[in-house]
N, C-alpha and C positions, 0 to 999 in steps of 0.2 A: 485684863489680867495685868497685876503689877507686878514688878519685880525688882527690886533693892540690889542692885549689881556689889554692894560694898566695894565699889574703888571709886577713887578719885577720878573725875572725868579724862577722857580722852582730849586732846587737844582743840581748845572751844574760843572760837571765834565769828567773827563777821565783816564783812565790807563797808563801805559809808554808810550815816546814819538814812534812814528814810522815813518819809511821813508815816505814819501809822496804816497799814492795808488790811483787806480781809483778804489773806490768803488764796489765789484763786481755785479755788479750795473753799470758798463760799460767795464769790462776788468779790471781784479785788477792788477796792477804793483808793489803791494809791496813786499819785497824783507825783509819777516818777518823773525825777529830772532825766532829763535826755544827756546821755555820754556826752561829756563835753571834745573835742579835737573831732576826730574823722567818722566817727561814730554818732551821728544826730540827722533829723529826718531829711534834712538839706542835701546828704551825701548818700545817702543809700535809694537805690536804684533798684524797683523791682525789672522783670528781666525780658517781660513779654513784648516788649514794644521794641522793634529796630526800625526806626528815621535811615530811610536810604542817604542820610549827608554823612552817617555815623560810619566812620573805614575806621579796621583796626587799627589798632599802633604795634609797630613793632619795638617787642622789649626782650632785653637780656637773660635770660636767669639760670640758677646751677645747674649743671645735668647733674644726672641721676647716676646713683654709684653703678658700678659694673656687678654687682650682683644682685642688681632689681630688675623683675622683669617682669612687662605689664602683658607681655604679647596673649597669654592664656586668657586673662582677666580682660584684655579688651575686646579677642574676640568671642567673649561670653556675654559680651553688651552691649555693640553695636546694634544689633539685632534687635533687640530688645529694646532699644531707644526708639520712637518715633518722632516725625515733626506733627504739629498742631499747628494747623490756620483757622483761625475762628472769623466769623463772620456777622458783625451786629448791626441789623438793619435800625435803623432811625426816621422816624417821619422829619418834614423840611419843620417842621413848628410846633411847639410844645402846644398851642391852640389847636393843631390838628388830633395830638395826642389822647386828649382828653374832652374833646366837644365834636370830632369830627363827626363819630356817631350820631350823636344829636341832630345835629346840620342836616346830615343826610337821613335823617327819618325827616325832619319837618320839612327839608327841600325837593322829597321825592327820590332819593336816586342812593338808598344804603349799598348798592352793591361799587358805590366809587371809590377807585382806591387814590388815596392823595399819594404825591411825589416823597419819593425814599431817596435818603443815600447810606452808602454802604460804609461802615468802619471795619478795616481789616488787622487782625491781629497776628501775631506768631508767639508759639512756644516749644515746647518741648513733652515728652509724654515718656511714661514708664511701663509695659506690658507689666502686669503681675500675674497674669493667667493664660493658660493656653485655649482658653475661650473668651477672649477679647476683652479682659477685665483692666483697664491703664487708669496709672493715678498720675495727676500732674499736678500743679498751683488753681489754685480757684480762680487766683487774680490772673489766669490765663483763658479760663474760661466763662467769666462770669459776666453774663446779659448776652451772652453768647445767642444768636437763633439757628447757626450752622456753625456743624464743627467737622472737620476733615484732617482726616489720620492719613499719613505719609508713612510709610515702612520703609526701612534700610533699602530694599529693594524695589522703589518707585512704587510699590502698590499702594493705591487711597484707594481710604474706605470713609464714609461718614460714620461718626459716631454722635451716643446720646447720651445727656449728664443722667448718671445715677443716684448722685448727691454730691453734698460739698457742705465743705464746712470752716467758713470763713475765720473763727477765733485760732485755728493754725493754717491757714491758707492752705490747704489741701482740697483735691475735687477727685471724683472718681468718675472714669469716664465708660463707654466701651461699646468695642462695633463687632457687629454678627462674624463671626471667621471661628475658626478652630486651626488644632497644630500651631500656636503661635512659639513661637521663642520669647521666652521669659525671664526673667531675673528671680532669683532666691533669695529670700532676705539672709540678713546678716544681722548683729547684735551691737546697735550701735552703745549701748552700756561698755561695752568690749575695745571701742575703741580706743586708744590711746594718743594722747599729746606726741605729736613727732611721726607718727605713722604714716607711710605711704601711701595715696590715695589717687583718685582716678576721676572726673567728672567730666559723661558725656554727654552732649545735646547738640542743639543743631542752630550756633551761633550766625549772625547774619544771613540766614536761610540757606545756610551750608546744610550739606548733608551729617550723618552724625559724625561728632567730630570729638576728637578724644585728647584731653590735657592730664597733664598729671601736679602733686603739688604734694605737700604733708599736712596734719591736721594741726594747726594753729593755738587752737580753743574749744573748748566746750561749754555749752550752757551759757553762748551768748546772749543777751537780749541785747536787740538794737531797737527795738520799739518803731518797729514800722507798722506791725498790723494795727496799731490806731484804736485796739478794745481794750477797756479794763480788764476782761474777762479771757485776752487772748493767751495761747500759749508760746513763748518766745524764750526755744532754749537751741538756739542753733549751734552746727557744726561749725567752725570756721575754718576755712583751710585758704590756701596761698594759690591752689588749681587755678591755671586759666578759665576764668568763667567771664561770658558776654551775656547782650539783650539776645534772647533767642533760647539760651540753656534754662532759663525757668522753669521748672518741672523734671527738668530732666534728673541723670542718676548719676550719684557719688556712690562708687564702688572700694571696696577693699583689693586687697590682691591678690585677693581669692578670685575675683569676679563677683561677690556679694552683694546688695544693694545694702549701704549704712546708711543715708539721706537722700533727698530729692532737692533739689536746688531752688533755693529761692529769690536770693539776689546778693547784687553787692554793695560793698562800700566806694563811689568812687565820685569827683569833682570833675569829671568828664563826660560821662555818662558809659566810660568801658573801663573795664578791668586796670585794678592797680595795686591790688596785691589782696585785696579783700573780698572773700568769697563766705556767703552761708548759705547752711542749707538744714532740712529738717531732719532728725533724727529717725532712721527707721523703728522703732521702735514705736515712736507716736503716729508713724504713717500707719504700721500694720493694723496698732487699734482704729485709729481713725476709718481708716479700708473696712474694714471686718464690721465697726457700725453701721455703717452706709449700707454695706450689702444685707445688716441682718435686721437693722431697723429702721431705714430711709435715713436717720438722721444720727449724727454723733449724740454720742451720750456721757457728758461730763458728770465727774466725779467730785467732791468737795471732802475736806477735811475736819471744816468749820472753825478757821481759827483767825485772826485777825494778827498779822505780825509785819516786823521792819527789821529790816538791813540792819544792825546795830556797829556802833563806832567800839575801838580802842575805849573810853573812857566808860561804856557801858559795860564791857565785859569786864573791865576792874572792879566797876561797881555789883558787879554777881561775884566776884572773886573766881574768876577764869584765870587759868594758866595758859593761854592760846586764843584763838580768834577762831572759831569756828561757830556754821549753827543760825540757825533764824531765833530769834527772838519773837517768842508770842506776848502781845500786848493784848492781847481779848481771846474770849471764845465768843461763839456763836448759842446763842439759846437752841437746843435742841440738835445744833450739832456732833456729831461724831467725835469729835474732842472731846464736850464738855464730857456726855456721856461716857466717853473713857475712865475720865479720871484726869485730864490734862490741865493747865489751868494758868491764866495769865501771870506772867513769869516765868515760865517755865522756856529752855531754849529746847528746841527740835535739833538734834545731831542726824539721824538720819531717817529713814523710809525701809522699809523691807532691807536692813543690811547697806542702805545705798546713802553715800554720804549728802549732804546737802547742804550746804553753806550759803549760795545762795538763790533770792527768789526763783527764780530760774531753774534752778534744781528740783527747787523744791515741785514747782508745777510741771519739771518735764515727765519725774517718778509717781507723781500723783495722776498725770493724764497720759497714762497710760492703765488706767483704773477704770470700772463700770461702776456706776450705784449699786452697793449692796455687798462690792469685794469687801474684805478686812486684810486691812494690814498692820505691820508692827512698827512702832513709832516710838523710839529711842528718844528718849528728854532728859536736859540734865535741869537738877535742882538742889541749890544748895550744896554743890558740892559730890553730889552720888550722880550716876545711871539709872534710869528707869523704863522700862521697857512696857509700854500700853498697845492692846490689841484694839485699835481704831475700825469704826463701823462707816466706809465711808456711804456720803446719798448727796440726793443730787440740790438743783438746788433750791425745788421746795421745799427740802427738807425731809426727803422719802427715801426709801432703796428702789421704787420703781421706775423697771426701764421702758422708756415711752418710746411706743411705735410709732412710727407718722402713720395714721389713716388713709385707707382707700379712695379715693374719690367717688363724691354722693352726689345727688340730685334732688335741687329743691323745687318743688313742683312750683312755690308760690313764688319764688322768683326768679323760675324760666332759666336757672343757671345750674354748672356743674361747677362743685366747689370740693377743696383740700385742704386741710389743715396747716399753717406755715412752721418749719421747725425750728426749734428753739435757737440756732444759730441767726436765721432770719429777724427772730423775734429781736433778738440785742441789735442787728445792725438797724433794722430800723424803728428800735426804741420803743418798742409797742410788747405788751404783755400775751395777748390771744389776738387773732384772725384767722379768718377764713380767706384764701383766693380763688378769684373766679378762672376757672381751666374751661371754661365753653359756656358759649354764651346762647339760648337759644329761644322762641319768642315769648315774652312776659314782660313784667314791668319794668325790668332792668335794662332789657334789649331797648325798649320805649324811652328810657331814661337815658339812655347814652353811655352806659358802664360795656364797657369792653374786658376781654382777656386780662387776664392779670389784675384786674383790680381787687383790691383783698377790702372786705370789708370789717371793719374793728368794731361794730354798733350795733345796732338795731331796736330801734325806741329805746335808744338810752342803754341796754344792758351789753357786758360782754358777751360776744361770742367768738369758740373756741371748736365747737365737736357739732355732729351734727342736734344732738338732744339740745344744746344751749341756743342753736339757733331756733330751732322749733320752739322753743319757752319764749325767747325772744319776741318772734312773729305773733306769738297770743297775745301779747302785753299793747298791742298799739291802741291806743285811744279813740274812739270813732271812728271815722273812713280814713286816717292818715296813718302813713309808715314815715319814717326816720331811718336811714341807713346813712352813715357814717364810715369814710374808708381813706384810703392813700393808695399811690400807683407806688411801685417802686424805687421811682426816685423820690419817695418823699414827700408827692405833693398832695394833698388831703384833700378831699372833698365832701360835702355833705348834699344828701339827697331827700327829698319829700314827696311820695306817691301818694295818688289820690284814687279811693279805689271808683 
């Protein structure tokens, strides 16, 4: 639907120029410069890791006026906070990792277990439910094979990952209990510049611990999660935050949850004035995928745009700087099919301003494939207002389930489909991963747990029907199986029947 506003635009501008992107909103390609001063990957610290040589410092800062008061708000959260120690077993040798099997079938003796050492981590965790539902950072929990929940009141429990979803660093955890004390969301669109705020976790393996600070910024990117495709619109507040609050919860002074803590900015490795964290808003969607379809389910817009400078918006004849600038659409995108069209600048999303990238992906990912929303664009001087179809990013409105776990008779394994989060980190389009390994070719071949296989005589597989097509295709008495372990490392295999 269009609509010819007859005014003169609203106040339309932008930030420094940037290379050309596809809006993450369809695959983002740009190729951002990193914050130049205290803001670049060099300085920013995520929060999970505390080195026992790390002692706080002690620092000065304003108290708080005489009619703020956190007492209601903090202890509506303590509770509600937990500690996280994770625990990632490692074999002593990547040779062991990936051959030991083998070894031990042709030496006789598969039931040997080679030498492990343990890497131990700490974070912080956020009850969302009063049946054991907690979200924390991925990057707190992630290659995890023990996780252990600490409550305000010494009670551990083990917990199990539900999902995660690495493009906003979030993970969803949760351990068997009921009657929990919980946190309420809160509306981090709602927040304000200057507001008083509150973040608790459980710094240097303190118990929960409670700072307070005002909100700084909105719709940071500091480009720490390292994807094109990531979402990086953080809170920024001045809170005492250390390694340890990771995951933990930025509260209102309601006692609210607005974000989840993710890390900071700092040249020491603690606290120095720079604190972000994730907006609730994108935790709630993120949360709410997980539980309803194993995996996050990103939305796109389908537009391809940049940061534009002062001398661009003179050249559109802008009175202001505001607004993304689209340099493309997308073939079959939601855009194009609106009506949108290169040129055109984006003011806002559903009523929500947007200026920049940042913005723009924190009100779009907070979208499923299929929602529509309204897309305010200035051109030429007018308002226009387009009902946007957004999908994801084959190009569909459909929202994909992660699959149950199947069993292939012919290759003696129980396998899962990897979700699309997985797929980007590690760079691969379909696979399957082996979840149990049990006697067949694979077991004979040396493929263990976890290994995801991306082949099979050559074709992708993806679901269970693509492997079955697969397995018909091999050529005389030989298979081809083709895969990577997790970190990365690829291997190819040839069974002979």
């Amino acid at each position: 639907m269009k609509k010819n506003k007859n005014q003169i635009a609203r106040n339309i501008g932008f930030l420094a120029a940037g290379a050309v992107l596809m809006a993450g909103i369809i695959g983002i390609t740009q190729s951002n410069k990193r914050e130049q001063g205290i803001f670049n990957e060099n300085n920013i610290e995520r929060l999970s890791v505390q080195p026992d040589h790390v002692q706080p410092r002690t620092a000065s800062f304003i108290s708080l006026p005489q009619d703020i008061d956190f007492v209601d708000a903090a202890e509506k959260t303590v509770n509600a906070v937990v500690h996280i120690r994770t625990e990632i077993i490692r074999r002593s040798a990547t040779y062991d990792d990936f051959f030991g099997s083998l070894r031990d079938y042709i030496y006789g003796n598969p039931h040997a277990t080679p030498s492990r050492r343990s890497l131990v981590g700490f974070g912080s965790g956020v009850v969302l439910s009063a049946d054991g539902y907690i979200v924390t950072n991925n990057h707190v929990v992630e290659g995890a094979d023990k996780i252990e929940v600490t409550f305000n009141d010494k009670r551990k429990m083990n917990a199990t990952i539900i999902g995660t979803d690495p493009s906003t660093d979030l993970a969803l955890i949760k351990v068997d209990a009921d009657q929990l004390e919980f946190l309420e969301f809160g509306n981090s669109d709602d927040v304000k510049i200057g507001e008083w705020v509150l973040a608790v976790g459980n710094p240097f393996n303190l118990t929960s611990t409670v700072t307070a600070g005002i909100v700084s910024a909105k719709a940071r990117n500091i480009n720490i999660l390292g994807n094109r495709s990531s979402i990086e619109s953080f809170i920024q507040t001045d809170a005492v935050i250390n390694r340890g609050n990771s995951g933990g919860a930025l509260v209102n002074n309601q006692g609210e949850l607005i974000g989840i803590n993710a890390a900071i900015a700092s040249h020491t490795g603690v606290y120095e004035g720079y604190s972000f964290a994730i907006p609730v808003n994108i935790v709630r969607k993120v949360v709410d995928d997980l539980i309803r379809y194993g995996e996050p389910q990103r939305a796109y817009i389908g537009v391809e745009i940049r940061e534009m400078t002062a001398e661009l918006a003179d050249e559109l004849d802008m009175e202001a700087i505001k607004g993304v600038y689209v340099a493309g659409t997308m073939e079959n995108g939601g855009a194009a099919e609106a009506g949108i069209k290169a040129g055109d600048v984006i003011m806002d999303v559903d009523n929500v301003e947007v200026n920049t990238l940042s913005q723009l992906l924190e009100v779009v990912g907070q979208h499923r494939p299929g929602d529509e929303v309204e897309v305010t664009i200035f051109r030429k001087g007018k308002l226009y207002d387009y009902d946007v179809l957004l999908k994801n990013q084959d190009g569909t409105t459909e929202v994909k389930k992660r699959e149950a776990v199947f069993f292939s008779e012919a290759l003696g394994v129980s396998l899962e489909r990897i979700g699309s989060s997985d797929k980007s980190k590690l760079g691969i389009n379909s696979g399957l991963k082996v979840t149990n390994v049990e006697d067949g070719i694979m077991r004979r071949g040396g493929i263990s747990k976890g290994f995801i296989i991306t082949r099979i005589n050559g074709n992708l597989v993806d679901d269970d029907a693509s492997l079955k097509q697969a397995l018909k295709s091999k050529r005389g008495n030989t298979m081809h199986i083709e895969g990577m372990y997790p970190n990365g490392m690829k291997i190819s295999f040839e069974f002979f029947d």
